[in-house]
C-alpha positions in Angstrom: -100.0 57.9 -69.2 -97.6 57.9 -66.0 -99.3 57.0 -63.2 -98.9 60.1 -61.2 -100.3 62.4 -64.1 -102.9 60.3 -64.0 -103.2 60.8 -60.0 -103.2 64.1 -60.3 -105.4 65.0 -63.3 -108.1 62.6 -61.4 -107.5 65.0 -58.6 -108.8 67.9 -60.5 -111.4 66.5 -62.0 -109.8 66.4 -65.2 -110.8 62.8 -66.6 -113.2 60.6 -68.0 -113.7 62.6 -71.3 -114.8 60.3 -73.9 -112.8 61.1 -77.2 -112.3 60.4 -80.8 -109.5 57.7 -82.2 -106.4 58.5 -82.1 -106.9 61.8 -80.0 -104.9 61.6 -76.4 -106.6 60.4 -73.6 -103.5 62.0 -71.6 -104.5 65.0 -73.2 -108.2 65.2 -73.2 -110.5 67.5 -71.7 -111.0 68.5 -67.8 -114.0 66.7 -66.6 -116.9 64.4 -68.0 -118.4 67.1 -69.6 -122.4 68.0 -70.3 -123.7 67.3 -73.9 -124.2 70.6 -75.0 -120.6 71.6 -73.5 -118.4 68.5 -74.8 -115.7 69.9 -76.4 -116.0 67.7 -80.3 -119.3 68.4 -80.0 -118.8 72.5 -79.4 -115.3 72.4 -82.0 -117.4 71.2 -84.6 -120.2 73.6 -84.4 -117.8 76.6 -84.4 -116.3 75.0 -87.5 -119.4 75.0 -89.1 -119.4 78.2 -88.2 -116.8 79.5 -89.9 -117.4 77.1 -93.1 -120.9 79.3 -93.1 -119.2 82.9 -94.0 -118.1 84.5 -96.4 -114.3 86.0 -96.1 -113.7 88.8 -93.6 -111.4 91.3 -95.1 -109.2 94.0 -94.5 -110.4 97.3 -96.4 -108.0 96.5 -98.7 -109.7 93.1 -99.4 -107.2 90.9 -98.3 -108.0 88.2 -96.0 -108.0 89.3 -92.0 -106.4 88.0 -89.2 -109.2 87.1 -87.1 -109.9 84.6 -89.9 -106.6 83.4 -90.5 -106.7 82.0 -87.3 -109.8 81.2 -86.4 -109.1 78.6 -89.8 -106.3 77.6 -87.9 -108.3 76.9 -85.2 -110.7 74.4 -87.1 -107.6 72.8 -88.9 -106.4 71.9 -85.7 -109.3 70.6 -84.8 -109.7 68.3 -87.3 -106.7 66.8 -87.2 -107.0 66.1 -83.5 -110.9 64.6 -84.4 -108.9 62.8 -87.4 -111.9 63.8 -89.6 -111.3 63.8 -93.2 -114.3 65.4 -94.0 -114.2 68.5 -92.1 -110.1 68.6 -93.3 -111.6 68.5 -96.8 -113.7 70.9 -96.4 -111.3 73.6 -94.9 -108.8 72.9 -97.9 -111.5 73.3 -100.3 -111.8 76.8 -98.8 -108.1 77.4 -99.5 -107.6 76.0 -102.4 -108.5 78.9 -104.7 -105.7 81.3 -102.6 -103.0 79.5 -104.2 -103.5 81.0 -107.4 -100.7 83.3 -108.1 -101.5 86.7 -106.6 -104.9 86.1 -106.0 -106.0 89.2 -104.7 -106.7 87.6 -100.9 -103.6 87.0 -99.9 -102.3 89.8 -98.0 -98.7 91.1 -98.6 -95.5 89.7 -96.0 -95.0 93.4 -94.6 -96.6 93.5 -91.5 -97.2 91.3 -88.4 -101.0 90.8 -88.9 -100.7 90.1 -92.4 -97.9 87.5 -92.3 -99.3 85.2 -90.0 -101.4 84.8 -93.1 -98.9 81.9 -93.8 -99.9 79.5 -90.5 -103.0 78.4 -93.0 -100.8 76.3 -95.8 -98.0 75.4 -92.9 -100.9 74.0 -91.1 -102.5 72.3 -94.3 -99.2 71.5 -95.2 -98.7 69.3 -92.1 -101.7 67.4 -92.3 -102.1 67.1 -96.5 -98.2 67.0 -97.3 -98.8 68.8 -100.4 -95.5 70.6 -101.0 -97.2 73.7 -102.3 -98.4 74.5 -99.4 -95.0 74.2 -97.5 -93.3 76.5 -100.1 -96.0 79.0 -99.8 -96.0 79.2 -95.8 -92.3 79.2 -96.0 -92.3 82.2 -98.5 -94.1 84.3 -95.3 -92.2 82.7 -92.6 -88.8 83.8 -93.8 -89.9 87.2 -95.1 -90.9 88.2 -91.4 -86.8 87.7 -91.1 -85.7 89.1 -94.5 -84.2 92.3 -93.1 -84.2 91.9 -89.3 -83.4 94.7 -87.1 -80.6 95.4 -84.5 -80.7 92.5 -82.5 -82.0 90.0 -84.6 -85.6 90.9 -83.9 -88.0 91.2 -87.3 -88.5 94.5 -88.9 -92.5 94.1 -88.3 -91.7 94.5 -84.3 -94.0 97.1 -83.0 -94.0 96.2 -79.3 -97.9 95.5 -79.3 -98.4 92.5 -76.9 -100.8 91.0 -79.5 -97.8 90.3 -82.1 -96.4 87.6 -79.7 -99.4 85.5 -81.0 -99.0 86.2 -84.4 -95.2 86.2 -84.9 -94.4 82.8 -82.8 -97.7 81.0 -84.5 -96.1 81.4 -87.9 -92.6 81.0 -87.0 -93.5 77.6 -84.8 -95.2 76.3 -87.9 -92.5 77.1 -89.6 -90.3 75.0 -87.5 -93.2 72.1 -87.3 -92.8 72.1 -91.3 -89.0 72.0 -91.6 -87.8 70.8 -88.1 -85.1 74.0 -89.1 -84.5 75.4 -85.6 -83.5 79.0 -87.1 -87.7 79.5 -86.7 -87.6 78.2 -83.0 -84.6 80.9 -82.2 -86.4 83.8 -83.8 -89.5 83.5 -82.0 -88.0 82.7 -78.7 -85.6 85.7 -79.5 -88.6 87.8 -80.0 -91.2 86.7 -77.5 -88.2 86.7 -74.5 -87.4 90.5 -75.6 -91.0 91.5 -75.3 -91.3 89.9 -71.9 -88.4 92.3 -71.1 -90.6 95.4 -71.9 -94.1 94.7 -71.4 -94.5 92.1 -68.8 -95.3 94.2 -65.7 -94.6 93.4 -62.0 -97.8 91.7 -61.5 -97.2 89.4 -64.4 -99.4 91.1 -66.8 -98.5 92.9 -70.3 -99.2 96.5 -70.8 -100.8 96.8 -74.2 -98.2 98.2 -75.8 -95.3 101.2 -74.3 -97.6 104.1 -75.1 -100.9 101.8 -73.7 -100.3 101.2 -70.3 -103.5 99.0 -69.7 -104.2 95.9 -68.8 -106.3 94.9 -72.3 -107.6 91.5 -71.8 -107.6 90.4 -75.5 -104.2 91.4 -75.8 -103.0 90.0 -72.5 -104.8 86.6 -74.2 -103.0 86.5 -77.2 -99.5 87.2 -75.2 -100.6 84.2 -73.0 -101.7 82.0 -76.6 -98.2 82.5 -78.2 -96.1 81.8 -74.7 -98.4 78.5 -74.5 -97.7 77.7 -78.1 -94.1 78.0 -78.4 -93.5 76.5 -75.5 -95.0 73.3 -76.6 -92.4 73.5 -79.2 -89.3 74.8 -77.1 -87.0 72.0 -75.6 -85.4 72.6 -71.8 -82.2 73.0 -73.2 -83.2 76.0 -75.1 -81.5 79.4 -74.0 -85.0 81.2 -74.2 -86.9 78.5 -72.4 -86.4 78.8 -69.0 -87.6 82.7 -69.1 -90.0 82.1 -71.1 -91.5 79.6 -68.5 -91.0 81.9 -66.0 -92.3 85.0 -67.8 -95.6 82.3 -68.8 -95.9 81.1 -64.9 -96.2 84.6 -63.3 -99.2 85.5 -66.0 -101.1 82.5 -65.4 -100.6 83.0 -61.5 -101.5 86.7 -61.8 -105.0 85.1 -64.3 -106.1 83.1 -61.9 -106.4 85.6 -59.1 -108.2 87.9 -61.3 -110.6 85.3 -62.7 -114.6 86.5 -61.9 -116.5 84.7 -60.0 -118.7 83.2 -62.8 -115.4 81.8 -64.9 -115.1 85.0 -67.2 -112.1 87.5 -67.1 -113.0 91.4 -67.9 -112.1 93.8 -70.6 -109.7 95.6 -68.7 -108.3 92.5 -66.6 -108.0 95.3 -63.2 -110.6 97.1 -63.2 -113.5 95.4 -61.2 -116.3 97.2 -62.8 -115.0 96.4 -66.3 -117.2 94.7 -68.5 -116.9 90.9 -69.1 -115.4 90.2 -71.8 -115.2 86.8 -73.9 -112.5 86.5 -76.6 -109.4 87.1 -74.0 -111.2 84.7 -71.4 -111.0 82.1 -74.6 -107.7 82.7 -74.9 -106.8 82.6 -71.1 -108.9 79.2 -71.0 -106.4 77.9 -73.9 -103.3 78.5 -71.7 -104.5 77.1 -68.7 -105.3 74.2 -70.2 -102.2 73.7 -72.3 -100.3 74.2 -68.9 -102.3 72.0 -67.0 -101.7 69.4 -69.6 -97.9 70.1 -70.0 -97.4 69.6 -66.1 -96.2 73.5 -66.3 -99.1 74.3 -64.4 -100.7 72.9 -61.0 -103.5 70.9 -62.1 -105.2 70.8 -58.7 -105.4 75.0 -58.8 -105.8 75.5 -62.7 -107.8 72.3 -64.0 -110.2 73.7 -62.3 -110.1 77.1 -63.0 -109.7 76.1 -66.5 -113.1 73.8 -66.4 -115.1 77.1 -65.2 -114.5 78.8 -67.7 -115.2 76.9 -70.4 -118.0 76.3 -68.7 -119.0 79.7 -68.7 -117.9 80.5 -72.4 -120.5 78.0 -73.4 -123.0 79.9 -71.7 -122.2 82.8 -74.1 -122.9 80.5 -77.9 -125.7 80.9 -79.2 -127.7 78.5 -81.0 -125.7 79.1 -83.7 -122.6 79.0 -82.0 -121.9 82.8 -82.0 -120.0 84.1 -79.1 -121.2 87.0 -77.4 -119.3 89.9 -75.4 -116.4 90.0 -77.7 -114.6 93.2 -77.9 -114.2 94.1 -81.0 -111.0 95.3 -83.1 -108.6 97.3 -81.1 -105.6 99.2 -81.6 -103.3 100.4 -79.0 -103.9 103.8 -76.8 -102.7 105.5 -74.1 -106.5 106.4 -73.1 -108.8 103.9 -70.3 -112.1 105.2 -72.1 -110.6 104.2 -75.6 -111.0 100.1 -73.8 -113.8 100.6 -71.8 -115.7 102.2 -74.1 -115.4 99.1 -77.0 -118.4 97.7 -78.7 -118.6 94.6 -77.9 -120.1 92.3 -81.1 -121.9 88.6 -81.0 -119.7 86.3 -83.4 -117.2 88.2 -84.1 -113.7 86.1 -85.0 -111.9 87.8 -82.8 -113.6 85.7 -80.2 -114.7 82.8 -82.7 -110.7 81.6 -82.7 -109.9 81.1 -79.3 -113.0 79.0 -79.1 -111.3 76.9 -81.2 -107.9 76.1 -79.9 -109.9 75.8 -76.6 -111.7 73.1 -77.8 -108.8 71.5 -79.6 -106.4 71.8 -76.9 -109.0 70.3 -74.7 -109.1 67.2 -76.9 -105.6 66.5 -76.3 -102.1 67.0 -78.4 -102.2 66.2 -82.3 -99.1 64.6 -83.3 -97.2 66.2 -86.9 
């Protein structure tokens, strides 16, 4: 580590984090953390968690989302712990979905179903099994297959949560193949919806017909900008706004940030409820910024620390989130947000638990 990123993640409080082998110690964790709230230790129960269910489905009985990448999220994890075991495991989970057309693997036809294909890219990069690759491929390049005037994908909707979904799959894409035609599209596509639903204040109206500031979907907007640009060089066309587009958020985040560490369901409105699955999400960022020097540590480390910190406070003994909104689709109706149930350990707020925890561990190399 240089020594003035070391200087200044000391400054914030943002080492001494004992980690596993072959995890970054540049890369690992804000703070010596508490037992109960070290982030191995917390990434491993949630995994456990998940190993636990049984599949969550879409009416139609494919496989949902909120799994796909809450899976995801405990892949990562074990690569960055290097555990075997827990790697094993996950696979063992997949392995039966590569049966041809087994009945759980969703169709390529629409945003939330094709980021289906981010679970064999992922096992793909830490197994090398070529299956796997082929299989991811097969959903990466159908979100292309007949793009749209402009060069966007034909599954563009302009919901702010698609960001997430379309530059996960199409940055694991390019992690798989090094082919920068998957870098291009999801640059193309998250700069474009910058243009439309980023608003003055640096926050993303739901989608053009739900002018609200929806904390989930704010969160996953914020997840994919972190994401790709992890992957997106300086020299990249789409980089430089997409920094910038990243930068105004997180400023506009931090200001709105409760008291207690937490964000709110509606990020504006001070009586909101508190809301857990976007504040996962918003912790992710912050921390992936903090550690990419795209962020001041001294003002987001901390920031950062609280609220994991307070998202702990919210597992249960069974490592269950609590206050998650559940599902939501767009609407151009305040009630239709406020009024949300909110569920205890639901994936929606399971998965961004997860990439917390990894991302505080540090950077997992391909």
């Amino acid at each position: 580590m240089k020594g003035s990123t070391r200087r200044q993640l000391l400054q914030a409080g943002l080492a001494g984090l004992t980690v596993a082998p072959g995890v970054q110690a540049a890369a690992a964790g804000l703070g010596a953390w508490p037992q109960d709230a070290a982030p191995q230790r917390v990434g491993t129960r949630l995994a456990e968690n998940l190993l636990r269910r049984e599949h969550f489905l879409y009416p139609n009985q494919t496989l949902h989302y909120a799994e796909v990448v809450t899976w995801l999220g405990a892949l990562q994890l074990a690569g960055r712990l290097k555990d075997t075991a827990l790697l094993t495991r996950l696979a063992q989970r997949f392995a039966p979905l590569m049966a041809p057309g087994h009945p759980l693997v969703p169709p390529a036809n629409h945003v939330d179903f094709s980021v289906f294909g981010v679970l064999p890219l992922e096992l793909y990069r830490q197994t090398g099994d070529a299956r796997l690759r082929m299989l991811g491929l097969s959903f990466a390049d159908a979100q292309w297959d007949r793009p749209v005037p402009g060069g966007l994908t034909n599954q563009t909707r302009f919901w702010v949560d698609d960001i997430y979904m379309i530059t996960a799959l199409q940055g694991a894409a390019y992690r798989a193949t090094g082919d920068t035609k998957y870098l291009d599209r999801a640059a193309l596509q998250t700069t474009v919806y910058l243009n439309v639903l980023q608003q003055p204040n640096g926050l993303f109206h739901h989608a053009e017909n739900a002018p609200f500031f929806w904390g989930r979907g704010n969160g996953w907007y914020a997840a994919g900008m972190a994401e790709l640009l992890r992957l997106l060089p300086t020299s990249h066309p789409q980089q430089a706004p997409i920094l910038q587009g990243y930068r105004r958020m997180m400023d506009a985040l931090l200001g709105l940030q409760g008291e207690q560490g937490l964000w709110r369901q509606l990020l504006d409105r001070p009586t909101s409820w508190v809301e857990t699955s976007g504040s996962a999400m918003f912790c992710f960022a912050f921390v992936v910024g903090v550690q990419q020097g795209w962020l001041p540590a001294e003002r987001f480390g901390p920031a950062a620390r609280k609220a994991w910190l307070a998202l702990i406070a919210q597992l249960t003994d069974t490592a269950d989130l609590r206050e998650i909104c559940v599902g939501t689709g767009a609407a151009n109706d305040e009630q239709h947000y406020l009024n949300r149930p909110r569920a205890v350990g639901d994936l929606h707020g399971q998965a961004p638990m997860l990439w917390a925890a990894g991302a505080l561990l540090g950077e997992m190399k391909a």
